[in-house]
mmCIF file of the N, C-alpha and C atoms, coordinates in Angstrom:
data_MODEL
# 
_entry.id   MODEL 
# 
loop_
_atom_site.group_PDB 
_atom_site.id 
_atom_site.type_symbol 
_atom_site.label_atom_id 
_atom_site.label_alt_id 
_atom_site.label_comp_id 
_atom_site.label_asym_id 
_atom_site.label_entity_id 
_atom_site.label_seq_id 
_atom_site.pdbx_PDB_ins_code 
_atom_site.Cartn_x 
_atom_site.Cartn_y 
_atom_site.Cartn_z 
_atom_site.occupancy 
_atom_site.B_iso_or_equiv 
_atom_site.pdbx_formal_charge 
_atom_site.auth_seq_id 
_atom_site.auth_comp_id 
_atom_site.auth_asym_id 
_atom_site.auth_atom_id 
_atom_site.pdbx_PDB_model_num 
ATOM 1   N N  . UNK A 1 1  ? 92.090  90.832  105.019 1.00 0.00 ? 1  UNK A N  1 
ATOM 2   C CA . UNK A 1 1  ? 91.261  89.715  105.382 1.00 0.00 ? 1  UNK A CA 1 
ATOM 3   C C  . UNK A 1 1  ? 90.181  90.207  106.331 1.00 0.00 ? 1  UNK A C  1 
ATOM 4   N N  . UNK A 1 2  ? 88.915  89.968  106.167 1.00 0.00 ? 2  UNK A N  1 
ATOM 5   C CA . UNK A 1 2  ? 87.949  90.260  106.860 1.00 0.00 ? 2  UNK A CA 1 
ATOM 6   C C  . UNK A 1 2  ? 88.296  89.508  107.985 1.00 0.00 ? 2  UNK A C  1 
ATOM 7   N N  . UNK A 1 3  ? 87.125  90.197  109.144 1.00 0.00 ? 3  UNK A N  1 
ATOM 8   C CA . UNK A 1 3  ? 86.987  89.051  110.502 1.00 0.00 ? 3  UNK A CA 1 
ATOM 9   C C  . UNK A 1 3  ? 86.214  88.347  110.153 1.00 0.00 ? 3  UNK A C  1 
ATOM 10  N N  . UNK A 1 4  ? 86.378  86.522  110.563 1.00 0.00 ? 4  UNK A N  1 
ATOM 11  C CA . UNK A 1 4  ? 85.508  85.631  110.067 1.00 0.00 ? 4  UNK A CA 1 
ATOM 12  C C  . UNK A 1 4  ? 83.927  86.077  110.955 1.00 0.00 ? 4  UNK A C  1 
ATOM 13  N N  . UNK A 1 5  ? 82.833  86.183  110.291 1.00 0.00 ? 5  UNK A N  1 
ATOM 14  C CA . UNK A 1 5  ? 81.842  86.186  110.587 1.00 0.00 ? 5  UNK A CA 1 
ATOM 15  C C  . UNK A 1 5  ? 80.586  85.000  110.546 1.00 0.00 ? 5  UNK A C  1 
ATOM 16  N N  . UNK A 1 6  ? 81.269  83.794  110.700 1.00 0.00 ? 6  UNK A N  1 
ATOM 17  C CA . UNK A 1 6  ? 80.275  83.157  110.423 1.00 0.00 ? 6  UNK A CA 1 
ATOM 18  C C  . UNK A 1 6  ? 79.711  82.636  111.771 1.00 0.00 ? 6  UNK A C  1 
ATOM 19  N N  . UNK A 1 7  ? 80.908  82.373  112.955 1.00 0.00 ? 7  UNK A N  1 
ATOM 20  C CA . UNK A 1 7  ? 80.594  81.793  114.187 1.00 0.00 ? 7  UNK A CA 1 
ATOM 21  C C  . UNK A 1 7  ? 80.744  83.293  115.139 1.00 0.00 ? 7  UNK A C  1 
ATOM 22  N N  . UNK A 1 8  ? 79.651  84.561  115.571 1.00 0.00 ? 8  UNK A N  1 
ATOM 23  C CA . UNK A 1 8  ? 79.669  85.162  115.772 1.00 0.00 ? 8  UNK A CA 1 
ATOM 24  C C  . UNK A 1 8  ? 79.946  85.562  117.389 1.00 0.00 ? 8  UNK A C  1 
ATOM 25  N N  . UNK A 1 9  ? 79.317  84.311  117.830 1.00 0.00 ? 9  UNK A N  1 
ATOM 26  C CA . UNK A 1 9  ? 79.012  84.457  119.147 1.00 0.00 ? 9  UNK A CA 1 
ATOM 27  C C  . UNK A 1 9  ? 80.181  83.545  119.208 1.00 0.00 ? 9  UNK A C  1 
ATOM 28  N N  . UNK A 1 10 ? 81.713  83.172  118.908 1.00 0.00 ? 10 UNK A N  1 
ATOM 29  C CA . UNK A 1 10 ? 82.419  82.291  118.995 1.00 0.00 ? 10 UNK A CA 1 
ATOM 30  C C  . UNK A 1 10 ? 83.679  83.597  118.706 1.00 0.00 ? 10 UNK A C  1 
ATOM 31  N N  . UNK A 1 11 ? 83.272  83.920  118.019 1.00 0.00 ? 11 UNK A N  1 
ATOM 32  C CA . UNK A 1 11 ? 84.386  85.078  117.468 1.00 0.00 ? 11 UNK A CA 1 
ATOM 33  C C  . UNK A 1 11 ? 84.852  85.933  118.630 1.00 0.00 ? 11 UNK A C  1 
ATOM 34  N N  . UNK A 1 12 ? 85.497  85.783  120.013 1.00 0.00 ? 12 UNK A N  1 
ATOM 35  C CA . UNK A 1 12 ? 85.848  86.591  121.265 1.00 0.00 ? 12 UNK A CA 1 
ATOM 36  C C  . UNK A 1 12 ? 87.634  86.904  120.777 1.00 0.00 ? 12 UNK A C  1 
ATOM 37  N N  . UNK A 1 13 ? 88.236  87.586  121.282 1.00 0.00 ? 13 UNK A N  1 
ATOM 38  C CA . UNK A 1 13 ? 90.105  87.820  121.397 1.00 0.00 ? 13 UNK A CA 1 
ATOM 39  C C  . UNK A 1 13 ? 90.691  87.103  121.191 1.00 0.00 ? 13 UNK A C  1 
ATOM 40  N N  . UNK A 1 14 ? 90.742  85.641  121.552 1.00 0.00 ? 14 UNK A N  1 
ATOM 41  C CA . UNK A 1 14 ? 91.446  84.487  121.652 1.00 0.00 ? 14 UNK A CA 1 
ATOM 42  C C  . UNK A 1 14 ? 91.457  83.938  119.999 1.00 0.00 ? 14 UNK A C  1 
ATOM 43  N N  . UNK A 1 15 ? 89.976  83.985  119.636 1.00 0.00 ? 15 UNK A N  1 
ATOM 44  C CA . UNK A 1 15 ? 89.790  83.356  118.322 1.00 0.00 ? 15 UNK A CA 1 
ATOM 45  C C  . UNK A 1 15 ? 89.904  84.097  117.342 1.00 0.00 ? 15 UNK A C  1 
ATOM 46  N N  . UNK A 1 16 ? 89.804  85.128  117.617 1.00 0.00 ? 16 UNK A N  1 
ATOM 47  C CA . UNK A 1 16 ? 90.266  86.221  116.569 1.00 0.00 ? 16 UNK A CA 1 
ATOM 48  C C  . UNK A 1 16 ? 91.911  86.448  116.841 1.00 0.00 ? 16 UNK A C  1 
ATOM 49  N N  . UNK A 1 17 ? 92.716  86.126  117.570 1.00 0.00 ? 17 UNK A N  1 
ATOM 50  C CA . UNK A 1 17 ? 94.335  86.412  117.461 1.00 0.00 ? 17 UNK A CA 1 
ATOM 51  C C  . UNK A 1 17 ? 94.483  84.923  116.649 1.00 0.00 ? 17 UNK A C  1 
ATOM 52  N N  . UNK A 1 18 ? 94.075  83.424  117.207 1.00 0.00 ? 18 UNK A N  1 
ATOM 53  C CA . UNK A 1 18 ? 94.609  82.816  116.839 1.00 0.00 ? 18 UNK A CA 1 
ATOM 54  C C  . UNK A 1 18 ? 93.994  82.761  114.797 1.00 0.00 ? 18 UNK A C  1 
ATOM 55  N N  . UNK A 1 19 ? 92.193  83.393  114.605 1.00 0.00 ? 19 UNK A N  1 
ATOM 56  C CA . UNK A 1 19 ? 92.758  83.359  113.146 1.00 0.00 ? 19 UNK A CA 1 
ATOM 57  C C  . UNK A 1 19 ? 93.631  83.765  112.443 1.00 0.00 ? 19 UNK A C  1 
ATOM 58  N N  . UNK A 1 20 ? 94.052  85.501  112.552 1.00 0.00 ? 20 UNK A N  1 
ATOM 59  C CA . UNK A 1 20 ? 94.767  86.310  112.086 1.00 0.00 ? 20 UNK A CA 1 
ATOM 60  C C  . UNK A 1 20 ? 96.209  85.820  112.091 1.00 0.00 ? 20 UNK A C  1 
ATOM 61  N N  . UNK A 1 21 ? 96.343  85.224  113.360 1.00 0.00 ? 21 UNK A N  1 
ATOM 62  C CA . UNK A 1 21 ? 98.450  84.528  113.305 1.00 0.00 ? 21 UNK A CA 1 
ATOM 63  C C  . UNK A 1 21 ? 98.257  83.408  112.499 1.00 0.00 ? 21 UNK A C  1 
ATOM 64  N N  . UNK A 1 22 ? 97.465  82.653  112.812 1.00 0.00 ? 22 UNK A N  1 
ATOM 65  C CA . UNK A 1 22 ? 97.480  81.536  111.533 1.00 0.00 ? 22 UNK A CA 1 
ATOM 66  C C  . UNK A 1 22 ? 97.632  81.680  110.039 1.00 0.00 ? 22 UNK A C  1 
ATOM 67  N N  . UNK A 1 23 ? 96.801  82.975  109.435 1.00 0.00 ? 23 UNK A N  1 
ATOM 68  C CA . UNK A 1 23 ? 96.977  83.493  108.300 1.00 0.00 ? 23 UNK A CA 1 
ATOM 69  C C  . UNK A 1 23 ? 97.853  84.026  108.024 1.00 0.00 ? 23 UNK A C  1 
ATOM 70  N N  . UNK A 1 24 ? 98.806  84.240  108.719 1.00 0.00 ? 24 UNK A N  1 
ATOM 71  C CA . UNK A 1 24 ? 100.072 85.012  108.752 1.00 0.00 ? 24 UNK A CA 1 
ATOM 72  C C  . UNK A 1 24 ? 100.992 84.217  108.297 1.00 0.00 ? 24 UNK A C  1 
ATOM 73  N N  . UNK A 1 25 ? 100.753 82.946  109.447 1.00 0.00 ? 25 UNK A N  1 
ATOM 74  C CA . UNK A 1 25 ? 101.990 82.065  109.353 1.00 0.00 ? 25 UNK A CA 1 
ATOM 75  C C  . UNK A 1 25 ? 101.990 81.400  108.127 1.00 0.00 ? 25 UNK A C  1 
ATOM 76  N N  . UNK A 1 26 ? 100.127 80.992  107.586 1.00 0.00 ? 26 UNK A N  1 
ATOM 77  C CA . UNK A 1 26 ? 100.437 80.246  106.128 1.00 0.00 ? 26 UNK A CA 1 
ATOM 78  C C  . UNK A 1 26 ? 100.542 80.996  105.121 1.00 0.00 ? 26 UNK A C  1 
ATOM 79  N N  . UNK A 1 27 ? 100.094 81.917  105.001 1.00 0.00 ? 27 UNK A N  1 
ATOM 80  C CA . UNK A 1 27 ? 100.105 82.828  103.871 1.00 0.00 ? 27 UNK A CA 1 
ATOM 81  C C  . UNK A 1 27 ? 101.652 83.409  103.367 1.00 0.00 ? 27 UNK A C  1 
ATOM 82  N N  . UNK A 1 28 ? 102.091 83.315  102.057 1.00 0.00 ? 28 UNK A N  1 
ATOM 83  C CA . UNK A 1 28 ? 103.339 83.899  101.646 1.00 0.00 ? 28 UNK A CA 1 
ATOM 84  C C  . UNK A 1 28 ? 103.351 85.921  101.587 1.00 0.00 ? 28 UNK A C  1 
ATOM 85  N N  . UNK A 1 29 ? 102.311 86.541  101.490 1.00 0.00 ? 29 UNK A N  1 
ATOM 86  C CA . UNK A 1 29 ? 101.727 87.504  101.303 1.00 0.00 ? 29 UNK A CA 1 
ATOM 87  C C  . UNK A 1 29 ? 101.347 88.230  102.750 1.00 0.00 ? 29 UNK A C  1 
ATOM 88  N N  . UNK A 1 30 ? 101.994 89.438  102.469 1.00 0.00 ? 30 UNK A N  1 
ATOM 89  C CA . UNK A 1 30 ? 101.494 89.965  104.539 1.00 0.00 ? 30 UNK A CA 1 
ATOM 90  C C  . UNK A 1 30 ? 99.962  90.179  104.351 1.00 0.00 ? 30 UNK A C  1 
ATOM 91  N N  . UNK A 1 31 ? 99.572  90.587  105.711 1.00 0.00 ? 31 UNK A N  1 
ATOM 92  C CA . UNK A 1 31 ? 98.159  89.933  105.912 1.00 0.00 ? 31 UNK A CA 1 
ATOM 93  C C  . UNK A 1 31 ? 97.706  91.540  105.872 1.00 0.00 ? 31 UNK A C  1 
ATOM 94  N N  . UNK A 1 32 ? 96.634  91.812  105.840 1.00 0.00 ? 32 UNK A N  1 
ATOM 95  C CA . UNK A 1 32 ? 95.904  93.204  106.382 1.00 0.00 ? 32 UNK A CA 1 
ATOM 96  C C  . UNK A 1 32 ? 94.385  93.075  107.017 1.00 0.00 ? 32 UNK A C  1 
ATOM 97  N N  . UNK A 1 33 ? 94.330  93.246  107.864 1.00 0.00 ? 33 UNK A N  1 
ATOM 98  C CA . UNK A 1 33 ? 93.294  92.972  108.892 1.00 0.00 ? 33 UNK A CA 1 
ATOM 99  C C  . UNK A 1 33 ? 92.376  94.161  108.235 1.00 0.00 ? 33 UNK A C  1 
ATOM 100 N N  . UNK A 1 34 ? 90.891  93.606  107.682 1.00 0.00 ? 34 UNK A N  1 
ATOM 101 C CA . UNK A 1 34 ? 89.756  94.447  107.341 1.00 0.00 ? 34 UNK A CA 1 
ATOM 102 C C  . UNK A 1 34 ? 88.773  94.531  108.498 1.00 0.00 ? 34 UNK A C  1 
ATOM 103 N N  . UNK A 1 35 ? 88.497  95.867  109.039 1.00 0.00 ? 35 UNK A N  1 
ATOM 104 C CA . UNK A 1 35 ? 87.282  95.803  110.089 1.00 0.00 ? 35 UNK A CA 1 
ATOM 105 C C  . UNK A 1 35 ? 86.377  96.422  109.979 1.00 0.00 ? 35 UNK A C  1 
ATOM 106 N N  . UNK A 1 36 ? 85.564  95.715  109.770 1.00 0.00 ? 36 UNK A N  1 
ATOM 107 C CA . UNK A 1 36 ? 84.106  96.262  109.211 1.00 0.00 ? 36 UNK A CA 1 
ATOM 108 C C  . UNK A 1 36 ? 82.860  95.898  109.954 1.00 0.00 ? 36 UNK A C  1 
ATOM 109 N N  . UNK A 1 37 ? 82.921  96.273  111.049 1.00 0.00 ? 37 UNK A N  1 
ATOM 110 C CA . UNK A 1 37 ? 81.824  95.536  111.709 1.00 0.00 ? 37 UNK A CA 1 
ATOM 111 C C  . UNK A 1 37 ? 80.234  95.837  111.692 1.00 0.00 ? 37 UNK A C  1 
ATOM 112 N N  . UNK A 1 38 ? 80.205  96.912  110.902 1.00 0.00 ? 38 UNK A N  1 
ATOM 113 C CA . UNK A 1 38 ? 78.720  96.873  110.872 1.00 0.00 ? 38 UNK A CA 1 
ATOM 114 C C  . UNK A 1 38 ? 77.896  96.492  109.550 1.00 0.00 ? 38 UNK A C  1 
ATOM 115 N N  . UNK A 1 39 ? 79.213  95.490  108.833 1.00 0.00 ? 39 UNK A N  1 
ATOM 116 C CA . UNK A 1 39 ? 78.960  94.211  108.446 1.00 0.00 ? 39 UNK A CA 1 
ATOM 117 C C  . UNK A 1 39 ? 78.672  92.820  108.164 1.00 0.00 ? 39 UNK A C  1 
ATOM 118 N N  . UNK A 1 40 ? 80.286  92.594  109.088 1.00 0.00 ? 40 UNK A N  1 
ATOM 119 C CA . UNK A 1 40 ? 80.592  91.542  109.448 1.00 0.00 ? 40 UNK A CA 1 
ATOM 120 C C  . UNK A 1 40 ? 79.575  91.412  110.883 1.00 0.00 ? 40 UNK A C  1 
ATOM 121 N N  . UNK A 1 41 ? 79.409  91.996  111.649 1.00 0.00 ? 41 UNK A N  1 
ATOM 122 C CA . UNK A 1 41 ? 78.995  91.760  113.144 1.00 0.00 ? 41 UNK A CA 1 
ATOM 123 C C  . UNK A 1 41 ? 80.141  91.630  114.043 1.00 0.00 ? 41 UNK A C  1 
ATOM 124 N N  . UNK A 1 42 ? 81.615  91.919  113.632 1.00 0.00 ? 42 UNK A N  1 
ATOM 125 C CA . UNK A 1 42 ? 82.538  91.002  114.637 1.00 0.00 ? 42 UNK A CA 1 
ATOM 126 C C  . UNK A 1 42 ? 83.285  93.066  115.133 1.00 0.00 ? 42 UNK A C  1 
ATOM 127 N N  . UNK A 1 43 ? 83.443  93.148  116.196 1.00 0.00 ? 43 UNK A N  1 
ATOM 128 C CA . UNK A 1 43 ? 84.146  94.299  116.338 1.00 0.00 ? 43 UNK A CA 1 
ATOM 129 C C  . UNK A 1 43 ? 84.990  93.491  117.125 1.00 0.00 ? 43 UNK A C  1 
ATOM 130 N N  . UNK A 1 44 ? 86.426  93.812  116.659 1.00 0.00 ? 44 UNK A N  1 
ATOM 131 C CA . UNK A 1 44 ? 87.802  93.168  117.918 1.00 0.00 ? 44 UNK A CA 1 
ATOM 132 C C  . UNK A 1 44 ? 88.073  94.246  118.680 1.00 0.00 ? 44 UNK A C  1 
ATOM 133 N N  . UNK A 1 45 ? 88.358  93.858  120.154 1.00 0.00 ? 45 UNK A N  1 
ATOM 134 C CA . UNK A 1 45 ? 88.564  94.489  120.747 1.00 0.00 ? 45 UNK A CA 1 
ATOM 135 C C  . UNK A 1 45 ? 90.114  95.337  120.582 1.00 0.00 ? 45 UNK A C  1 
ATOM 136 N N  . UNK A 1 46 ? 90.418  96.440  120.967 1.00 0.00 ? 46 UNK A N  1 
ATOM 137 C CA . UNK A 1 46 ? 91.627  97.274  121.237 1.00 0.00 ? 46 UNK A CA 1 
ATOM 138 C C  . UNK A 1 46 ? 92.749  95.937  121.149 1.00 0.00 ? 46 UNK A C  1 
ATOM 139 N N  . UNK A 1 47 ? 92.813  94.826  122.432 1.00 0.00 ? 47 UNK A N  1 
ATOM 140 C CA . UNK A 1 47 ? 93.624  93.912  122.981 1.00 0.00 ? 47 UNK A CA 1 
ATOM 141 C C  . UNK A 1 47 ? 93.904  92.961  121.893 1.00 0.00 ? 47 UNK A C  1 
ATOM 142 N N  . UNK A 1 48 ? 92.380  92.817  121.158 1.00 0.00 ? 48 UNK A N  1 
ATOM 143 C CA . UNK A 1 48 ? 92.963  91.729  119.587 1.00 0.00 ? 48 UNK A CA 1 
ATOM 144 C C  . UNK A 1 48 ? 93.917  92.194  118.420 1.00 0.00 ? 48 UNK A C  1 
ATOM 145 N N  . UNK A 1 49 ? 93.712  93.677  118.492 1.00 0.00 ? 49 UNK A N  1 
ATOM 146 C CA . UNK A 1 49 ? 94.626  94.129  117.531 1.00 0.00 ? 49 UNK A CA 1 
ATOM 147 C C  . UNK A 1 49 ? 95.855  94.346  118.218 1.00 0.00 ? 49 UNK A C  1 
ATOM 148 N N  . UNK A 1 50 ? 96.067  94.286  119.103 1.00 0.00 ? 50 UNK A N  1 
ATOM 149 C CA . UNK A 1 50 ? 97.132  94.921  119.995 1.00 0.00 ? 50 UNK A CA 1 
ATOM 150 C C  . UNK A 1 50 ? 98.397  93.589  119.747 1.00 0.00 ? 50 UNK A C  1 
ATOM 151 N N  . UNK A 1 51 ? 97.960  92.234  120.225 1.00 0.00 ? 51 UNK A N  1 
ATOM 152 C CA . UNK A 1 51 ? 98.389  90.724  120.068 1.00 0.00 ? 51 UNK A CA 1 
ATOM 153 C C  . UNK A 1 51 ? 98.558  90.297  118.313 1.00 0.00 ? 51 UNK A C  1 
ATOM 154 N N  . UNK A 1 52 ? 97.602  90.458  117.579 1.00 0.00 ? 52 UNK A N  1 
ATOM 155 C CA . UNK A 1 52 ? 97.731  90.337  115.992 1.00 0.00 ? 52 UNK A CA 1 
ATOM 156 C C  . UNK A 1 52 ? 99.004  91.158  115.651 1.00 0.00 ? 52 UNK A C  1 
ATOM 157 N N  . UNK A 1 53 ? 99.145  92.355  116.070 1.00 0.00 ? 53 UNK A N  1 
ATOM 158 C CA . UNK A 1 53 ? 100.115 93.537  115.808 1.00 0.00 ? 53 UNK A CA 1 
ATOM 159 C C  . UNK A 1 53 ? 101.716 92.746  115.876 1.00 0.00 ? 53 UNK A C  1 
ATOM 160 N N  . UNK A 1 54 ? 101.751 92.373  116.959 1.00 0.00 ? 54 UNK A N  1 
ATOM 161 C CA . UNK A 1 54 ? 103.263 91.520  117.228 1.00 0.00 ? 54 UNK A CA 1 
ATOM 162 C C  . UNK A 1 54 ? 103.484 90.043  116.338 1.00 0.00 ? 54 UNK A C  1 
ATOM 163 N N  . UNK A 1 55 ? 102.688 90.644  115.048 1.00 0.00 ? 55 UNK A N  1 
ATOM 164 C CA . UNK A 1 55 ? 102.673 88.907  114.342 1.00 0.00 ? 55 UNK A CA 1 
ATOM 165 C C  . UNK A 1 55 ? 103.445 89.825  113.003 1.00 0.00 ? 55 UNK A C  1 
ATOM 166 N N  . UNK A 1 56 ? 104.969 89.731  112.512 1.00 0.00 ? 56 UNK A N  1 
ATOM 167 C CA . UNK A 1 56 ? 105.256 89.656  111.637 1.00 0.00 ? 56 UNK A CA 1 
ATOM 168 C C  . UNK A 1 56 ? 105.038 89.442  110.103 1.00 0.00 ? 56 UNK A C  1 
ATOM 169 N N  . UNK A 1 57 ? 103.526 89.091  109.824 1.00 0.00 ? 57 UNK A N  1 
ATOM 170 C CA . UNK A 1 57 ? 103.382 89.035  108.507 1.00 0.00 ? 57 UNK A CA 1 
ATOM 171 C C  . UNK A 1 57 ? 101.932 89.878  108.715 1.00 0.00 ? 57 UNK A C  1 
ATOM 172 N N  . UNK A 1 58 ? 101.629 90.508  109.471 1.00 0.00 ? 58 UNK A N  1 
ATOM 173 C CA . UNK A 1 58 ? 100.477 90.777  109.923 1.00 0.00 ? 58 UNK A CA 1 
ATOM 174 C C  . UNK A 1 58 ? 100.971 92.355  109.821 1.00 0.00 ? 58 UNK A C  1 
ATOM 175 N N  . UNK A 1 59 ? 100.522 93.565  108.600 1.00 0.00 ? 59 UNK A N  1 
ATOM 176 C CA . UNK A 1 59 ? 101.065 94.486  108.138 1.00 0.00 ? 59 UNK A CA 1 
ATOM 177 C C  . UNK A 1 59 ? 100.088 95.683  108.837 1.00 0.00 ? 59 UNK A C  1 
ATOM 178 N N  . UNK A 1 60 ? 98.913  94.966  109.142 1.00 0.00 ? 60 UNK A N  1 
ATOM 179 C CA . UNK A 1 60 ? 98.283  96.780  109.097 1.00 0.00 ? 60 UNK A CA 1 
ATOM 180 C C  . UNK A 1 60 ? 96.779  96.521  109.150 1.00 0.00 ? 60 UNK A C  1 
ATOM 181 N N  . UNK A 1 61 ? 95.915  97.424  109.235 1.00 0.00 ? 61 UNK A N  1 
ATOM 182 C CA . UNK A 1 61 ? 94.367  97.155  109.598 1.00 0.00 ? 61 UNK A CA 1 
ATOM 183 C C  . UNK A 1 61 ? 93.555  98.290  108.562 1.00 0.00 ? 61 UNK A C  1 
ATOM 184 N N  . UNK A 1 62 ? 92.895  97.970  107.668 1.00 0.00 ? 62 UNK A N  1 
ATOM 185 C CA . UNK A 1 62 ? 91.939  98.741  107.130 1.00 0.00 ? 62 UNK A CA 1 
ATOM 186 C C  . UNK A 1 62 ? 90.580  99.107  108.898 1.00 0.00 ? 62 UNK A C  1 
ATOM 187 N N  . UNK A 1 63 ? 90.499  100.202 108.996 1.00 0.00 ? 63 UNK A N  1 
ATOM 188 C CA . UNK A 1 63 ? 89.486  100.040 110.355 1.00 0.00 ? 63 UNK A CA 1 
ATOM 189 C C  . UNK A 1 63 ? 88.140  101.192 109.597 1.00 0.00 ? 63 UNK A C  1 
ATOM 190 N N  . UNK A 1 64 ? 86.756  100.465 109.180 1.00 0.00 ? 64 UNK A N  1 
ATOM 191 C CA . UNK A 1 64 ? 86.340  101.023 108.454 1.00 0.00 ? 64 UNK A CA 1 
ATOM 192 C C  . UNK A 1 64 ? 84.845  101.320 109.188 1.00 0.00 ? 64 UNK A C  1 
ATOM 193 N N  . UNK A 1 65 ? 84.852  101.589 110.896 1.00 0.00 ? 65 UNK A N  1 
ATOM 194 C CA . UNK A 1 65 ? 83.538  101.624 111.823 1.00 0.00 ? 65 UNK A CA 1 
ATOM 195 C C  . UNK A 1 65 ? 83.088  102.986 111.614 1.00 0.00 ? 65 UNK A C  1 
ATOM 196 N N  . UNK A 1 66 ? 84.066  103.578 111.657 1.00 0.00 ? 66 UNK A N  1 
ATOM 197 C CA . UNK A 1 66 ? 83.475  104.930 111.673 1.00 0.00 ? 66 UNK A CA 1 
ATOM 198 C C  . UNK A 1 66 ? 83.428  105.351 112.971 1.00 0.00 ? 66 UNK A C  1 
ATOM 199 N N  . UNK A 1 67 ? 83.629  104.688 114.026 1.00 0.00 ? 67 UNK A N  1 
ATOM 200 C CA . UNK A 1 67 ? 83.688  105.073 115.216 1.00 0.00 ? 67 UNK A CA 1 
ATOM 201 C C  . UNK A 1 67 ? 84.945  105.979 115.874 1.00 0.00 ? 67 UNK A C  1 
ATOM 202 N N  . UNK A 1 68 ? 85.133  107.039 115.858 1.00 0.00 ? 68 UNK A N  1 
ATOM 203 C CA . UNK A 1 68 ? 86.422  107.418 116.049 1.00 0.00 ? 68 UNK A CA 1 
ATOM 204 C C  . UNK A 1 68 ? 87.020  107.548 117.213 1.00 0.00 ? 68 UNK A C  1 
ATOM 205 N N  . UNK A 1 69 ? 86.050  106.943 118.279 1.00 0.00 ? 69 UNK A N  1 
ATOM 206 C CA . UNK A 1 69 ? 86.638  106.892 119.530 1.00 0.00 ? 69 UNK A CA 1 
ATOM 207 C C  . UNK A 1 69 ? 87.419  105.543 119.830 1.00 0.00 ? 69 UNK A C  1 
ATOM 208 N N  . UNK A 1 70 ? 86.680  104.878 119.055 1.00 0.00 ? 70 UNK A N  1 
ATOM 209 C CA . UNK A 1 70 ? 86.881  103.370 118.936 1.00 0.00 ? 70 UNK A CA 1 
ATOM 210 C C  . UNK A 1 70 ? 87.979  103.134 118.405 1.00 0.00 ? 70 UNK A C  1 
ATOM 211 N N  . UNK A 1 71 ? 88.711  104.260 117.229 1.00 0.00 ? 71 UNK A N  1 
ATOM 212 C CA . UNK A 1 71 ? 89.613  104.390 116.213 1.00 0.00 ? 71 UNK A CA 1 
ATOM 213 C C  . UNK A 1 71 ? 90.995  104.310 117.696 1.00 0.00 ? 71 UNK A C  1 
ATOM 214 N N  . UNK A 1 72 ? 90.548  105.806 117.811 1.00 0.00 ? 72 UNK A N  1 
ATOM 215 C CA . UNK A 1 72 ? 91.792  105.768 118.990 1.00 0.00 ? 72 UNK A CA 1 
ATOM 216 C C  . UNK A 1 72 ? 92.159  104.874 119.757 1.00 0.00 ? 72 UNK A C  1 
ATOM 217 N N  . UNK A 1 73 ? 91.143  104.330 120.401 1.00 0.00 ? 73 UNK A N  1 
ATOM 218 C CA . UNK A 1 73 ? 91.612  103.553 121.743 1.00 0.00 ? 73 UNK A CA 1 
ATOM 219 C C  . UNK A 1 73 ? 92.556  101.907 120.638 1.00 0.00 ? 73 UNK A C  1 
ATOM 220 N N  . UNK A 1 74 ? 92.093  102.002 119.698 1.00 0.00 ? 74 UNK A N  1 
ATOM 221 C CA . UNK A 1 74 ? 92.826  101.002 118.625 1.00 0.00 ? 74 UNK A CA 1 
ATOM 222 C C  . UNK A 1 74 ? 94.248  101.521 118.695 1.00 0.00 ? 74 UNK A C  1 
ATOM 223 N N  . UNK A 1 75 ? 94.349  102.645 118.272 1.00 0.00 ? 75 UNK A N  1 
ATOM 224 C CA . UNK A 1 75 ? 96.045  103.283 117.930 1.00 0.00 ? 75 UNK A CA 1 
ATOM 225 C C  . UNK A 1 75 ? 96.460  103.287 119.507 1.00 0.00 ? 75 UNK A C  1 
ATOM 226 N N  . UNK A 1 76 ? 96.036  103.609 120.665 1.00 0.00 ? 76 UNK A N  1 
ATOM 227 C CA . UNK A 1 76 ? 96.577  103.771 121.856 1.00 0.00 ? 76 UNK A CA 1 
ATOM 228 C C  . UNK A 1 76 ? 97.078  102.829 122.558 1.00 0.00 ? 76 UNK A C  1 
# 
């Protein structure tokens, strides 16, 4: 699932954990977090993936920035 990009300047940690657990909880299918931000416009911080992570249907993150510093501090 992409990050929603439509409300950009709305899209902060809070609103990005509560989309991703929501999709979790309705969806029968585990979730996979797509990050693409120099697409979408939305980069989550380290802390959003960190909170999404402890969501049980919530499997894993395509992370597709290219940033590899950015990569790490994600896995750390």
């Amino acid at each position: 699932m992409l990050t929603p990009a439509y409300y950009k300047s709305k899209m902060d940690t809070p609103a990005l954990v509560r989309h991703f657990c929501s999709l979790g909880d309705k969806l029968k299918r585990p979730v996979m977090i797509y990050n693409i931000p120099q697409f979408t416009g939305i980069k989550m911080l380290p802390e959003a993936f960190k909170q999404v992570a402890r969501h049980s249907n919530v499997v894993g993150v395509k992370e597709s920035s290219g940033d590899f510093a950015y990569i790490r501090s994600i896995i750390a």
